[in-house]
PAZAPA-4460 file (N, C-alpha, C; in steps of 0.05 Angstrom, whole numbers, plus 32768, in hexadecimal, padded with zeros to 4 digits):
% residues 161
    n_x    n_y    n_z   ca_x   ca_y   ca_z    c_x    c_y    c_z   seq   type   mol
   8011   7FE8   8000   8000   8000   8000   8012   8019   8000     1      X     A
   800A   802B   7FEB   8018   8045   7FEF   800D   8059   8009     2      X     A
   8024   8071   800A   801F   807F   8022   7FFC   8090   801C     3      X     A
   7FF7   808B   802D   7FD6   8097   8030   7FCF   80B3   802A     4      X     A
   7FC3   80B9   801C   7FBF   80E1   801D   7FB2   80E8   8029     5      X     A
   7FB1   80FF   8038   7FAD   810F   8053   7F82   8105   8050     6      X     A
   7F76   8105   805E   7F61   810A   805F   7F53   8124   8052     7      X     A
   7F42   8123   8045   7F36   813E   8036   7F21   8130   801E     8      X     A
   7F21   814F   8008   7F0D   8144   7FF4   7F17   8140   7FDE     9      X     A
   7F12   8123   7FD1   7F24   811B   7FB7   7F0F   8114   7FA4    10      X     A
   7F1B   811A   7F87   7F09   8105   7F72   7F14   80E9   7F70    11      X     A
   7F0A   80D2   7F66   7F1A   80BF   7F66   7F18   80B8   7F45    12      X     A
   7F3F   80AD   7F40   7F44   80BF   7F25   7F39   809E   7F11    13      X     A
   7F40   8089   7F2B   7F39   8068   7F20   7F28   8061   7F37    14      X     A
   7F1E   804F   7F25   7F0D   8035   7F34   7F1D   8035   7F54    15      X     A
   7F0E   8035   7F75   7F1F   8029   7F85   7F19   8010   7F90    16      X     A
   7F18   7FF4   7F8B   7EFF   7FDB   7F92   7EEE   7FE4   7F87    17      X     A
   7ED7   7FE8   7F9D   7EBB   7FE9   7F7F   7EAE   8005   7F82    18      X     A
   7EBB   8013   7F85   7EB8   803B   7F7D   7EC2   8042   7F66    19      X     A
   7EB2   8042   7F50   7EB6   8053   7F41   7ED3   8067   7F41    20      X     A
   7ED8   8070   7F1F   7EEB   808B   7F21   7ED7   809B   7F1A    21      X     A
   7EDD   80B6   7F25   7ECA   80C8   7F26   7EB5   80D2   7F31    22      X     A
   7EB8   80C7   7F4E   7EAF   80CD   7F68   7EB5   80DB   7F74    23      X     A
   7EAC   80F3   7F7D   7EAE   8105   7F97   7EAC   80F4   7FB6    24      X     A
   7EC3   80FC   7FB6   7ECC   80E7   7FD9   7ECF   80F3   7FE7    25      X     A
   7ED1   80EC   800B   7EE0   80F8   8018   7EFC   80E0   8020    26      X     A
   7F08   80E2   8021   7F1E   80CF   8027   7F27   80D6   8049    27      X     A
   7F22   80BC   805B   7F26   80C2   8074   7F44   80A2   8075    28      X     A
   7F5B   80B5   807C   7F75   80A0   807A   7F75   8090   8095    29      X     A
   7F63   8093   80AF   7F6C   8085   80C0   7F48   807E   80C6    30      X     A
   7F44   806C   80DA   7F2B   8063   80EE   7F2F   8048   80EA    31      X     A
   7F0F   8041   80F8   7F04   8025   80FC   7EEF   8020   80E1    32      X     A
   7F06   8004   80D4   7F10   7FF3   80D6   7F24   8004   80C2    33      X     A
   7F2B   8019   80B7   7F3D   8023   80A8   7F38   8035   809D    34      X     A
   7F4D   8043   808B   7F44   8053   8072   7F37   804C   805B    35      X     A
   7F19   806D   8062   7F07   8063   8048   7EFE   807B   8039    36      X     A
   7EF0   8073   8032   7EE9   8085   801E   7ECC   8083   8022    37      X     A
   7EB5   80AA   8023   7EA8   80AA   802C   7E9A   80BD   8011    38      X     A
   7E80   80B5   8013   7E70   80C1   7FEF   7E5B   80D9   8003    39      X     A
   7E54   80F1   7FEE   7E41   80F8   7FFF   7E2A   80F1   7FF3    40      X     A
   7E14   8100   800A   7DF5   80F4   8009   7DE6   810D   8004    41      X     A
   7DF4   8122   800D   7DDC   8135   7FFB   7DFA   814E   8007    42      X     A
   7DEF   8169   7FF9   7DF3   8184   7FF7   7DE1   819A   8003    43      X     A
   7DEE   81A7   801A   7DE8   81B5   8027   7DF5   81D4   8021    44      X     A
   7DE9   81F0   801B   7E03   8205   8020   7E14   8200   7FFB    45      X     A
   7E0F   81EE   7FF6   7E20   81F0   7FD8   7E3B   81D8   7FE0    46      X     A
   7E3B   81C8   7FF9   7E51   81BA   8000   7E3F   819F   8006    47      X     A
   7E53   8188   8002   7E4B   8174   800A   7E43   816A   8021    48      X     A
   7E38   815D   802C   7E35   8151   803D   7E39   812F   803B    49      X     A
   7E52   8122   804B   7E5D   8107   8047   7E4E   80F8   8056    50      X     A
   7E46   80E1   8051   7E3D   80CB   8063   7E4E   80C7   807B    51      X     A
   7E43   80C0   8090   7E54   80B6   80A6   7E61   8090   809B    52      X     A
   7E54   808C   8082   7E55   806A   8084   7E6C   8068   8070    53      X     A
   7E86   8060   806C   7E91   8064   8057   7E95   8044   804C    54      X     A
   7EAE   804C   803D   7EBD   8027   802D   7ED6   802F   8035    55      X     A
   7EDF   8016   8043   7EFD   8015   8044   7F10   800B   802C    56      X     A
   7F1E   801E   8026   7F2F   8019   800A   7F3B   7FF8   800B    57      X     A
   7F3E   7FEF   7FFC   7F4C   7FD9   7FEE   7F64   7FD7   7FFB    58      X     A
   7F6B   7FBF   8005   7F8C   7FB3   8009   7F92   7FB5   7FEA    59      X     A
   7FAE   7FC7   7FED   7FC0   7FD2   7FDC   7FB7   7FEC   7FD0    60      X     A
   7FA7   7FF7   7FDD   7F9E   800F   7FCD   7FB0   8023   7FC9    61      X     A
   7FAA   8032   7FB8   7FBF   8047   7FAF   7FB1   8069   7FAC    62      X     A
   7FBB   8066   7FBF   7FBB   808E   7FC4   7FBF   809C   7FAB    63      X     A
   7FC9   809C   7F92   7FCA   80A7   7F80   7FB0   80A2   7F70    64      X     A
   7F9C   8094   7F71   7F84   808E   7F6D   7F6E   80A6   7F70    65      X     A
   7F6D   80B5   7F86   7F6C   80C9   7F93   7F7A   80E9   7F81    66      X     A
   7F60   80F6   7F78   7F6B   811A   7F6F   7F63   8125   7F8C    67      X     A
   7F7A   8134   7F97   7F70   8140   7FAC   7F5E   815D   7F99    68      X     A
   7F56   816C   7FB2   7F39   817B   7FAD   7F3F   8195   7FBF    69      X     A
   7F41   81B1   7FB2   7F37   81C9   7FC6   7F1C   81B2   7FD5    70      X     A
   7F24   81C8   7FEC   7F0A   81C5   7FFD   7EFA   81E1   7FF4    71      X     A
   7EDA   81D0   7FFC   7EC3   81E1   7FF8   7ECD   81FD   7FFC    72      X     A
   7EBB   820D   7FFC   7EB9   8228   8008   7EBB   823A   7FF8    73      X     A
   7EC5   8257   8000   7EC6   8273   7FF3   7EDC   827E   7FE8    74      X     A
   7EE6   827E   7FD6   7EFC   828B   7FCA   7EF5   82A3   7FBA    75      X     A
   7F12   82B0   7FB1   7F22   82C8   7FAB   7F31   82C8   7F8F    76      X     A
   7F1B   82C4   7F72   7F31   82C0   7F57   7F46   82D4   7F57    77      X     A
   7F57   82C7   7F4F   7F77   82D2   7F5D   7F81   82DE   7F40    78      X     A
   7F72   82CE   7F29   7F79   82D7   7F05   7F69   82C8   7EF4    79      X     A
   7F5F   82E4   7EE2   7F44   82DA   7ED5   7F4B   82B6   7EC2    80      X     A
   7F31   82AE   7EBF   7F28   8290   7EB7   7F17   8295   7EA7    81      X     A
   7F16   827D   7E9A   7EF8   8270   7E91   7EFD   825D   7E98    82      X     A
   7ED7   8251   7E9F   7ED3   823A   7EA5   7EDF   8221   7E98    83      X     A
   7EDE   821D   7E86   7EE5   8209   7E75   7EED   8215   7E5B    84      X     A
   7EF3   81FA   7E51   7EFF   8205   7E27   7EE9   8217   7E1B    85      X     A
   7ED2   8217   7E21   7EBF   821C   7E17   7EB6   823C   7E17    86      X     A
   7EC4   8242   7E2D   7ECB   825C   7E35   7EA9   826D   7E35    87      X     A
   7E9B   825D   7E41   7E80   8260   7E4D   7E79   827A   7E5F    88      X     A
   7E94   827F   7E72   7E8A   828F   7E89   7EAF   8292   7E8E    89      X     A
   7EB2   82B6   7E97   7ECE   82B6   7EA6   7EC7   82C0   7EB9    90      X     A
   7EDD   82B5   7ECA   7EDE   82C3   7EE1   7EF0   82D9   7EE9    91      X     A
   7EE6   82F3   7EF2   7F00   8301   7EF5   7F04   8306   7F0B    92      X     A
   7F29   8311   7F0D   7F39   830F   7F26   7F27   8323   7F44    93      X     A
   7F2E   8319   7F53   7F1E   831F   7F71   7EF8   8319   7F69    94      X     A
   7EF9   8311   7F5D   7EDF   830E   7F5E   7ED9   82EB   7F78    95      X     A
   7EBE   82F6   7F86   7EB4   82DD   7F9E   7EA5   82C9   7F97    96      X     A
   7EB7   82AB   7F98   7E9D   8298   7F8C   7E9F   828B   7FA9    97      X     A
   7E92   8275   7FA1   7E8F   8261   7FB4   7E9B   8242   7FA0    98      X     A
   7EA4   8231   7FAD   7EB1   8220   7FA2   7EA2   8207   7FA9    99      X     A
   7E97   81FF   7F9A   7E85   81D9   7FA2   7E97   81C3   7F92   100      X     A
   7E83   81AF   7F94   7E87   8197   7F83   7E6D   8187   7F7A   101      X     A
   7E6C   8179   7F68   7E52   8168   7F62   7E5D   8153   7F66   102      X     A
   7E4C   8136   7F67   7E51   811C   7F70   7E69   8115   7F65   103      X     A
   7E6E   8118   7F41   7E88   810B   7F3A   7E9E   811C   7F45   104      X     A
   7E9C   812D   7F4F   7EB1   8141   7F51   7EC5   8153   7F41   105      X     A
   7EA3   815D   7F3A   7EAC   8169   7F26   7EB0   818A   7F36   106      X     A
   7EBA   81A0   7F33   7EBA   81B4   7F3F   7EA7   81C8   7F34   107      X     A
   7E9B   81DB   7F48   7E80   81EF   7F3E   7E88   8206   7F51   108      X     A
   7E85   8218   7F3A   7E87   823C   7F4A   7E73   8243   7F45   109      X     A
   7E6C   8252   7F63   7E4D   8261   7F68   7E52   827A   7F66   110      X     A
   7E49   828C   7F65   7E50   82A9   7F61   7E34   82BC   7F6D   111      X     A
   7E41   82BD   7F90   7E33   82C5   7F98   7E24   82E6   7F95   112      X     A
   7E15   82F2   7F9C   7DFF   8311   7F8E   7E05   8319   7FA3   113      X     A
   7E08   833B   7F9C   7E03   8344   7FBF   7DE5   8352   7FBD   114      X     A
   7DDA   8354   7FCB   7DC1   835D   7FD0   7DC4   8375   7FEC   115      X     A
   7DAB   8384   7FF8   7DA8   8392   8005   7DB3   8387   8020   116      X     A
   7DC7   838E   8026   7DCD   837C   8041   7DD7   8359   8044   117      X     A
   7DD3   8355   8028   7DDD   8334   802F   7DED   8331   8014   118      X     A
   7DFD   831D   8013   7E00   830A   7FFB   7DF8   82EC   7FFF   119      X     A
   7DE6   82F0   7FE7   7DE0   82D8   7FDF   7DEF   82BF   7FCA   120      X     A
   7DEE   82A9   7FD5   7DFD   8290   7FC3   7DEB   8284   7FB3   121      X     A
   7DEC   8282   7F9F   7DDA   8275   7F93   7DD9   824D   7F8E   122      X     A
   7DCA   8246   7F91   7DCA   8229   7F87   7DD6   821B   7F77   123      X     A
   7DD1   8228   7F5B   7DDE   8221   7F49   7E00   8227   7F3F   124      X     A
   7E14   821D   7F3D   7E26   8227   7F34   7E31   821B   7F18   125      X     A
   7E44   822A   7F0C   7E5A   8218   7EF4   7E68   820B   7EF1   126      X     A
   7E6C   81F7   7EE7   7E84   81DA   7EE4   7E9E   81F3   7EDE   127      X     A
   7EB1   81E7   7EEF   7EC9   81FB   7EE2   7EE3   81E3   7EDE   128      X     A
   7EFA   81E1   7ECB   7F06   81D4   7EC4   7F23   81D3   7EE4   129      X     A
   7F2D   81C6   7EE5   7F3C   81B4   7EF9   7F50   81D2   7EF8   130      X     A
   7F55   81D6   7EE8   7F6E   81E6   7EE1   7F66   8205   7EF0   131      X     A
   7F4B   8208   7EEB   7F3F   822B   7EF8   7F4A   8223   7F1B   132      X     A
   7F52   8212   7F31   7F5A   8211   7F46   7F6A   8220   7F44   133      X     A
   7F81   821B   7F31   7F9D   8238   7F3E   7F92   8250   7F43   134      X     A
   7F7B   825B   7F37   7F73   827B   7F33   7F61   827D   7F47   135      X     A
   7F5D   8268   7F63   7F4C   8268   7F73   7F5D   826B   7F90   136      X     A
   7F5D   8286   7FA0   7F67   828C   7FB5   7F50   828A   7FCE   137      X     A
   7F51   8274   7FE6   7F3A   826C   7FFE   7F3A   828B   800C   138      X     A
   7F29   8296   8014   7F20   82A0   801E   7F19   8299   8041   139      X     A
   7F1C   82A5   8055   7F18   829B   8072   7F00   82AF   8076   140      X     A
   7EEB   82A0   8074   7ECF   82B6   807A   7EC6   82A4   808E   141      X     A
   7EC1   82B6   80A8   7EA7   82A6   80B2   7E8F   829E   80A9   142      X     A
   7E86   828F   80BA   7E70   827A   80AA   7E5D   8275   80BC   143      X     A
   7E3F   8275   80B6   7E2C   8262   80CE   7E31   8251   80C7   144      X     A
   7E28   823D   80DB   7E25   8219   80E2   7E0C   8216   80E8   145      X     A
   7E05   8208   80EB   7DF5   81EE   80EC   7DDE   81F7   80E2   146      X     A
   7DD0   81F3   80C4   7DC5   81EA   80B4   7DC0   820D   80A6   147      X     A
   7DCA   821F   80AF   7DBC   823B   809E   7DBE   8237   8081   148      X     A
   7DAD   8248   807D   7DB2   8250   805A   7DC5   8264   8056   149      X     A
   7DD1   825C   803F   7DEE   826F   8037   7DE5   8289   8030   150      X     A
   7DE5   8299   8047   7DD8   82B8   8046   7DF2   82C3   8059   151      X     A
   7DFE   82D2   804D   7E0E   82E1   8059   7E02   8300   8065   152      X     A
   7DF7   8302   8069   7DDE   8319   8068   7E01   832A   808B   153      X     A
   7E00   833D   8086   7E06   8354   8093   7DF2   8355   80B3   154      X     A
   7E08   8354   80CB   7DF6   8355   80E3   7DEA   8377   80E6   155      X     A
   7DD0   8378   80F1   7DC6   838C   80EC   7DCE   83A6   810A   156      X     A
   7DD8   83BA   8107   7DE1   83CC   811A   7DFF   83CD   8113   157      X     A
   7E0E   83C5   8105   7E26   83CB   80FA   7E2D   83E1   80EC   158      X     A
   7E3F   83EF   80F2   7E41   8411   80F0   7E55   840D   80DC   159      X     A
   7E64   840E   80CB   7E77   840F   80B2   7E7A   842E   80AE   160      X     A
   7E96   842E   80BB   7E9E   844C   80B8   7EBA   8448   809C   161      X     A
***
């Protein structure tokens, strides 16, 4: 068995046992009864949500099997893109998306609106090609938890001088 890759979110690039390539995983390298690999069950916020129940990888598995993955969340285009060859949609530099995935793992930019007091995220986002990651700088925003809708909305009595 090769050395294990860190726990996080991967596509998987081959077959691992009987998972599919082209799975959105989470890859967990240590527990009971081992390292596995965990699919999600639905999308909350524009981010996955992983099963607690996973598959433990294969005796001899190989970590190179495994595309590691930005993690979810809010980024900072760092230099303008297009989504793909197709050149559908660009993105330009400092502009705020939000960064997802769909089941195969494939990657999707949301491009959140600002509105009167909030920004809104929208549901839907764009397939963007593997390569638009370099032009994607994470962002450290706070965040609610446990179950809000992605409303960034502005707390009210805040003075902005």
């Amino acid at each position: 068995m090769s050395p294990l890759p860190p726990c996080g979110l991967y596509r998987t690039r081959r077959a691992i046992g009987e998972v599919e390539a082209g799975r959105l995983v989470y890859f967990h390298n240590h527990g009971d009864p081992g390292p596995g690999l965990y699919f999600p069950e639905s999308w909350a916020g524009n981010r996955a949500k992983f099963s607690a129940n996973g598959v433990t990888v294969p005796a001899g598995f190989d970590g190179k099997a495994l595309r590691p993955l930005p993690a979810e969340g809010f980024y900072r285009v760092t230099a303008a893109f297009h989504c793909c060859e197709k050149q559908c949609m660009r993105f330009e530099p400092d502009a705020f998306v939000q960064l997802g995935y769909n089941g195969a793992g494939r990657a999707l930019l949301f491009v959140p609106e600002a509105g009167t007091g909030v920004i809104d995220v929208p549901d839907r986002g764009v397939l963007i090609d593997d390569a638009a990651f370099a032009s994607l700088a994470a962002l450290k925003l706070a965040e609610k938890t446990g179950g809000q809708r992605n409303d960034l909305s502005l707390p009210r009595g805040i003075v902005v001088h």
